[in-house]
N, C-alpha and C positions, 0 to 999 in steps of 0.2 A: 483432434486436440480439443481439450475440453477446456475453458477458462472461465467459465462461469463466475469464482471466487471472486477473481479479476475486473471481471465487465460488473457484478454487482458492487466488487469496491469502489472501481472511476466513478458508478452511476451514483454512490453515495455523496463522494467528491464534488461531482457535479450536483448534487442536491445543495448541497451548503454553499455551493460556488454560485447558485442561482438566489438564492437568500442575500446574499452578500454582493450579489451584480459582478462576479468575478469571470474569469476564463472560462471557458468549459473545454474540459481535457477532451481526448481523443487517441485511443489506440493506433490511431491511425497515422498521429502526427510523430515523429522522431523525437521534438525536444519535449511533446507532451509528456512522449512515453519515459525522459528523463524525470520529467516534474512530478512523473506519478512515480518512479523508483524511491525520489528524493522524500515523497509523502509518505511511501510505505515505510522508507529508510527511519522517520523524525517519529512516525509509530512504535517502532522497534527498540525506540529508548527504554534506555531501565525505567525514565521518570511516567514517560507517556503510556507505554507496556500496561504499568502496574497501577495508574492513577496516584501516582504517589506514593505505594504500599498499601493503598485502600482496598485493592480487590483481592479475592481468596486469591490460594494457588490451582483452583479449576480452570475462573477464569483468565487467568494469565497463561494458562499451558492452552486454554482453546484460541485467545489473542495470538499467540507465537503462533500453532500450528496453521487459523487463516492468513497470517502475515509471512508467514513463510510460502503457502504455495500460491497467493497475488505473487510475491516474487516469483519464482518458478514461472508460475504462467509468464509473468512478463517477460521472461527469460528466454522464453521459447520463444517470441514473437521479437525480441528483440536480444542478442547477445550484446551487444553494445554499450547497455545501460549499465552504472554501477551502484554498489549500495555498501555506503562503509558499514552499517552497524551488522549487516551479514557477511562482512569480509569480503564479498565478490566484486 
């Protein structure tokens, strides 16, 4: 199982979360693994997706397509977690 997308998004998360003195997630943890659904989920906005409508539509279809398979991945390591802005 490959989740590379994955483990470099948390490790982004956890970059900014160490800036800021926050949590640091972990694949490892169950409700992490919700808090990280929930971050990919707050990505996935029309508003956050597109910056507003400031970015082309390159980058928006390359945003969707790594924002879709973090979910995936995280889907495999966890069936449990939900994400409303992808319906699952």
């Amino acid at each position: 199982m490959n989740i590379s997308n994955l483990e470099q998004y948390v490790e982004r998360k956890n970059s900014w979360g160490r800036i800021f003195n926050s949590k640091q997630l972990s694949l490892l943890n169950a409700k992490d693994r919700q808090s990280i659904a929930n971050s990919i989920d707050a990505d996935m906005s029309p508003e956050n997706l597109t910056c507003d409508g400031e970015l082309p539509a390159s980058q928006v279809r390359a945003r969707v397509k790594y924002l879709t398979s973090c979910a995936e991945q995280l889907l495999t390591i966890d069936s449990n977690v939900t994400f409303s802005e992808m319906g699952v």
